[in-house]
C-alpha positions in Angstrom: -1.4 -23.2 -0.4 2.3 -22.0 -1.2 4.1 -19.0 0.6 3.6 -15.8 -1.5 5.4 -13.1 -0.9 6.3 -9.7 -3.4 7.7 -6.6 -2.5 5.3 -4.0 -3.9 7.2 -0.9 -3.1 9.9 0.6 -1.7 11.4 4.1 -1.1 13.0 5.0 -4.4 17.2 4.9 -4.2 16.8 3.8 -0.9 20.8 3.4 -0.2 21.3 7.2 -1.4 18.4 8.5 1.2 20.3 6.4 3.8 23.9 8.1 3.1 22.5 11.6 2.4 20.8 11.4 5.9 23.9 10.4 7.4 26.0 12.7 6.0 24.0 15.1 6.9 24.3 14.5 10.2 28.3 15.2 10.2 28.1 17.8 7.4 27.9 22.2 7.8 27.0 21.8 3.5 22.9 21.2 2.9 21.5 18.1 0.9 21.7 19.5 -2.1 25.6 19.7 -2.0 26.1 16.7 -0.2 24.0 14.6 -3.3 26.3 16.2 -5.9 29.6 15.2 -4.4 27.8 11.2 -4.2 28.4 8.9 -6.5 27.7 5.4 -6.1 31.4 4.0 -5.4 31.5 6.8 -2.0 27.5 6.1 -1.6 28.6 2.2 -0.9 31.6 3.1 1.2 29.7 5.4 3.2 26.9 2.7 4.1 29.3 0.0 4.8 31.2 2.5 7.4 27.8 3.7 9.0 26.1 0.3 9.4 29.4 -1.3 10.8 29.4 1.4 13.7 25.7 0.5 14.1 24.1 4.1 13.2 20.8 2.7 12.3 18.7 6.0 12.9 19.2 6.9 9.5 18.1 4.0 8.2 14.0 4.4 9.2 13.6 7.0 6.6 13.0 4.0 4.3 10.4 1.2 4.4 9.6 -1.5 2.3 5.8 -2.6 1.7 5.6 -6.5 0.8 1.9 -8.5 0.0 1.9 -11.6 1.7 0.1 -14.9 0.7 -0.5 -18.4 1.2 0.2 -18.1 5.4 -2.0 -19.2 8.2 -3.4 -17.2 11.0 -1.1 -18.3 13.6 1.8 -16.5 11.4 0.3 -13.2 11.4 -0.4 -13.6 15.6 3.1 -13.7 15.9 3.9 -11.0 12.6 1.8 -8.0 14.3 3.9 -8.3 17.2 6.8 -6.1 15.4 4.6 -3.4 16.5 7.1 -0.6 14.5 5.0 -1.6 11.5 1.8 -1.2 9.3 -0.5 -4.0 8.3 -4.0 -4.4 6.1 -5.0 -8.3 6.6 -7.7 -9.6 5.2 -11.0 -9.7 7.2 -12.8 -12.7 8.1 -15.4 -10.3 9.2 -16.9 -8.8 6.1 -15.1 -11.9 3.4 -17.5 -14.8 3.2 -15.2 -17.9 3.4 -17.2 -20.1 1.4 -13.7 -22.5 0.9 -10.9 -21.1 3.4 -7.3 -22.4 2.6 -5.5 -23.7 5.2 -1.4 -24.3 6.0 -0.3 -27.5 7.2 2.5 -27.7 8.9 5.6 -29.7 7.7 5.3 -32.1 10.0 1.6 -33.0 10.1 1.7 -33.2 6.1 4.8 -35.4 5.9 2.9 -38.5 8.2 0.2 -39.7 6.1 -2.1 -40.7 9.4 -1.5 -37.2 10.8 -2.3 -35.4 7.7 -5.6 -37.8 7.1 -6.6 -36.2 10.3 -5.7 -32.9 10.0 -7.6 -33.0 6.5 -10.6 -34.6 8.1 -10.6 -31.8 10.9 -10.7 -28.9 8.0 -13.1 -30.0 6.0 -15.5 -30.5 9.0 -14.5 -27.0 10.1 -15.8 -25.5 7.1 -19.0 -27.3 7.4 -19.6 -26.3 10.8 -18.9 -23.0 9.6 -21.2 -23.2 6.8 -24.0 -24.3 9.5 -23.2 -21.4 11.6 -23.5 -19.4 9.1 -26.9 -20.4 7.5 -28.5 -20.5 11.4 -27.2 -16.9 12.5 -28.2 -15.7 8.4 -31.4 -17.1 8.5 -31.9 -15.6 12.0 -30.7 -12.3 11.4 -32.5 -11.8 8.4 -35.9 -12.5 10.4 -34.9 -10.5 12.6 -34.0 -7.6 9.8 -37.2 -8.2 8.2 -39.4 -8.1 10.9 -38.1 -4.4 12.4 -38.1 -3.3 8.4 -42.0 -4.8 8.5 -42.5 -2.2 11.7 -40.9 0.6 10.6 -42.0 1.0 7.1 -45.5 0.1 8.4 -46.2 -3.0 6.0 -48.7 -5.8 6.5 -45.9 -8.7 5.6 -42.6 -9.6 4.4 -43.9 -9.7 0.7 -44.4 -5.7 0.7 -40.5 -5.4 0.7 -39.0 -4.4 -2.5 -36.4 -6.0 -3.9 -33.6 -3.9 -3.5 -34.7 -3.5 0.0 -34.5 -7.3 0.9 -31.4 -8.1 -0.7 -30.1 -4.7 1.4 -31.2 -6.4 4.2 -29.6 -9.8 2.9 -26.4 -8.1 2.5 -27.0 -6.7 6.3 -28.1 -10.6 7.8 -25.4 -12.2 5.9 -22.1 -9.8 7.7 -23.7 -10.3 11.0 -23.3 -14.2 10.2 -20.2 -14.3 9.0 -18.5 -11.9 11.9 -19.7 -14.8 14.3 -19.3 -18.2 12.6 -15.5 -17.1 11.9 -14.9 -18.1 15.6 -14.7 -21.6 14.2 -11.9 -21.0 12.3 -8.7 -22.4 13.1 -5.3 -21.4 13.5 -3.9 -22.9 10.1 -6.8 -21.1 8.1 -4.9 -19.1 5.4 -4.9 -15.3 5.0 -3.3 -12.3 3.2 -1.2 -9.5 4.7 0.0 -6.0 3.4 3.0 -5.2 5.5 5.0 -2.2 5.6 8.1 -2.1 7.5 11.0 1.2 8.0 14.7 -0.6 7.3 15.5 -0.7 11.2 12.3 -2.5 12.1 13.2 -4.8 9.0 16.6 -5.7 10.6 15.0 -6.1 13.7 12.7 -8.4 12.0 14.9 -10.5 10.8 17.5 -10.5 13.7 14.6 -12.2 15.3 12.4 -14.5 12.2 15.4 -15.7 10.6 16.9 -17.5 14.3 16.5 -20.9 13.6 14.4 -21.0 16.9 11.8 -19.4 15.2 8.6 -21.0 14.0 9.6 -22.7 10.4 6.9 -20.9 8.6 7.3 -17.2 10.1 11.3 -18.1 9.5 10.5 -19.5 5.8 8.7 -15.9 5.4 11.5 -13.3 6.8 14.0 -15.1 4.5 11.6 -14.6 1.2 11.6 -10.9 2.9 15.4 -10.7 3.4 16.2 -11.9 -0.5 14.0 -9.4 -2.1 15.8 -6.5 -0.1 18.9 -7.4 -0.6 18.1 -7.1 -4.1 16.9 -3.4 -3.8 19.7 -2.3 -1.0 22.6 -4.9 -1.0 24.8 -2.7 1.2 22.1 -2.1 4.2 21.2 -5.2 4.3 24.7 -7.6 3.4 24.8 -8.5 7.8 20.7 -8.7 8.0 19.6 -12.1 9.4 19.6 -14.0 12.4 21.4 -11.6 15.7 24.5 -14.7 15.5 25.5 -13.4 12.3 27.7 -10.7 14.5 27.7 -11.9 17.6 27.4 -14.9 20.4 23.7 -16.4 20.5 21.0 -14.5 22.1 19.6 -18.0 23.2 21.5 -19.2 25.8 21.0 -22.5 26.4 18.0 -22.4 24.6 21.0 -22.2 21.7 20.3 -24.3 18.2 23.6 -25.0 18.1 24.3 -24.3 14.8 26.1 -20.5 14.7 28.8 -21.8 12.1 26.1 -23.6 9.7 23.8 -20.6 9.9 26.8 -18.0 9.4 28.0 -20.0 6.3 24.5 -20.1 4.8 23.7 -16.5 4.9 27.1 -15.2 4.2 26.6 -17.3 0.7 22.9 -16.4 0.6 22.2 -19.3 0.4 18.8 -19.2 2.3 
């Protein structure tokens, strides 16, 4: 399954909340005044003389909310560790997977033995799952039954009505999945609402779009960094890796490539 990723919403005119909050800052006039005199021509010269002197403050009182497909597990692990941000993922605890998705990586897919095997390892996770859940259901739903049985004071499992025992299915069948998902591996594919203030965004990407991140959390803050650049061109023309505007944060852990990766996001080319 293919990366999906769509910004849902954003904070209307989000440039002009950014310069009226700075200006505020340096002004004795009140919003209202400060808004008239805008236009966009001094809104864009504004940002680009804020964000050069790095006055980013301003810039958290607008966030971007983007839904999130077609990534595994092991993506979001490392995603919720921007902890300035909010996220509803979708639960392996209460959704039945009766098919999960899963992501293979790059590597595994383009070498046909690894892939054969990686394949092969899937489809026997879903069957163990499948097992695991049809033991802990079936055992659950006994158990269920029988305390149902007690209270109620019936003679047998046939007195139950209907809507009753599929209540109780319904019951049996979440306390079987929210075990048998420990099987699930890391590749197993999900979906993410994230919601993110501009500053955390930068951050984000000062971090996701180093080529010594992960390929597939990297391939994700890129599809993230086009779609805001469409909404707010002037916050975010220097957002990408931290080497954009400066020496590697790496060390000699350094991919070596600071003029390559300059070039390609200075032609947004990413």
């Amino acid at each position: 399954m293919s990366l999906k990723v769509k910004l849902l919403e954003y904070t209307p005119n989000p440039e002009r909340v950014v310069a009226a909050a700075a200006k505020l800052c340096y002004s004795q006039v009140g919003v209202d005044e400060i808004l008239e005199k805008f236009d966009e021509e001094k809104i864009h010269k504004f940002l680009d003389m804020i964000m050069s002197y790095g006055h980013q403050s301003t810039i958290e009182h607008i966030s971007f909310s983007f839904a999130i497909e077609g990534v595994s597990r092991s993506l979001t692990h490392q995603l919720v560790r921007h902890r300035l941000a909010s996220y509803s993922q979708q639960s392996q605890r209460y959704v039945k997977l009766a098919q999960f998705e899963y992501i293979i990586p790059p590597e595994i897919g383009k070498n046909e033995k690894a892939k054969y095997i990686f394949i092969n390892s899937m489809k026997r996770i879903q069957e163990d799952y499948d097992a695991l859940v049809d033991i802990l259901f079936n055992e659950a739903l006994d158990d269920y039954s029988n305390e149902f049985i007690i209270k109620n004071k019936l003679n047998s499992i046939d007195e139950i009505s209907e809507k009753d025992y599929k209540r109780l299915k319904g019951k049996a069948e979440k306390k079987a999945i929210e075990d048998a998902r420990y099987v699930f591996p890391n590749a197993c594919e999900t979906k993410i609402i994230v919601t993110m203030n501009a500053r955390e965004l930068l951050h984000f990407f000062n971090h996701r779009c180093c080529n010594r991140a992960q390929w597939e959390i990297r391939a994700l803050a890129n599809e993230m960094l086009k779609q805001v650049k469409d909404t707010a061109p002037i916050l975010f023309k220097f957002a990408g890796p931290s080497c954009l505007k400066g020496l590697c944060p790496e060390g000699n852990m350094t991919c070596g490539k600071i003029k390559e990766v300059r070039a390609m996001y200075k032609s947004n080319s990413i």
